[in-house]
C-alpha positions in Angstrom: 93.8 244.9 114.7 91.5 243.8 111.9 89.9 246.9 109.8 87.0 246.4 108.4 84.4 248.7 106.2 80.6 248.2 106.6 77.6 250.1 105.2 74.6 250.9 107.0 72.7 247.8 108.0 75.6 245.4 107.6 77.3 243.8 110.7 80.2 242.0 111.7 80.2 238.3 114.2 82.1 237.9 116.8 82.7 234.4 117.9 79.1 233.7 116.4 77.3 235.0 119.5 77.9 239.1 119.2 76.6 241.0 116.3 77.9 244.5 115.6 75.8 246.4 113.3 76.6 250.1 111.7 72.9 251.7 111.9 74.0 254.9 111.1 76.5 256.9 109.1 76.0 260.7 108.9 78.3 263.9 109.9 81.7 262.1 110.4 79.9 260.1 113.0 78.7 256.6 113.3 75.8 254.7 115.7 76.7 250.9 116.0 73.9 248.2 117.7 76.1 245.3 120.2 74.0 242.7 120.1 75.2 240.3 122.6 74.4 237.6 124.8 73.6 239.0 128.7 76.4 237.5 130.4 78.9 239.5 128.1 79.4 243.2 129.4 79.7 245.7 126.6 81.0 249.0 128.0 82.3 251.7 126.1 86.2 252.5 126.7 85.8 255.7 128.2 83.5 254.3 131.1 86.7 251.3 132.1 89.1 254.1 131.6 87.0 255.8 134.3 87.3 253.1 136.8 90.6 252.5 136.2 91.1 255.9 138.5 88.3 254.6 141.0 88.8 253.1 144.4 86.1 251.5 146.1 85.2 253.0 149.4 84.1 251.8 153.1 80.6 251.8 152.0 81.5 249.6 148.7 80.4 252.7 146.4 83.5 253.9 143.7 85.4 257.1 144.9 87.1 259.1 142.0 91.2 259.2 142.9 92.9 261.7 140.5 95.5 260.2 138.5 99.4 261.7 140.7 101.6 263.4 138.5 
């Protein structure tokens, strides 16, 4: 894993085609812009993590399975 620090308003490139940009820094917290090209899906980990325990259905629409113990 590469770690990098950035200030507000400077960005990283990846693969000279996504731009990552730190917009803001305040509270512990930080707001990033993706800008990237429309065929590339940018999804935040939580959201695959959620369809990783999702099956689809007979009607093609996602059904939530709970994770078996």
């Amino acid at each position: 894993m590469l770690v990098l620090s950035r200030k507000v308003g400077e960005s990283i490139l990846i693969s000279e085609s996504i731009r990552v940009t730190v917009v803001q820094a305040k509270n512990g917290r930080i707001r990033l812009g993706i800008d990237a090209p429309p065929e590339v899906k940018v999804l935040r980990e939580e959201l695959t993590m959620s369809s990783f325990y999702s099956s689809p259905s007979k009607n093609g629409e996602a059904q939530a399975l709970t994770p078996s113990a």
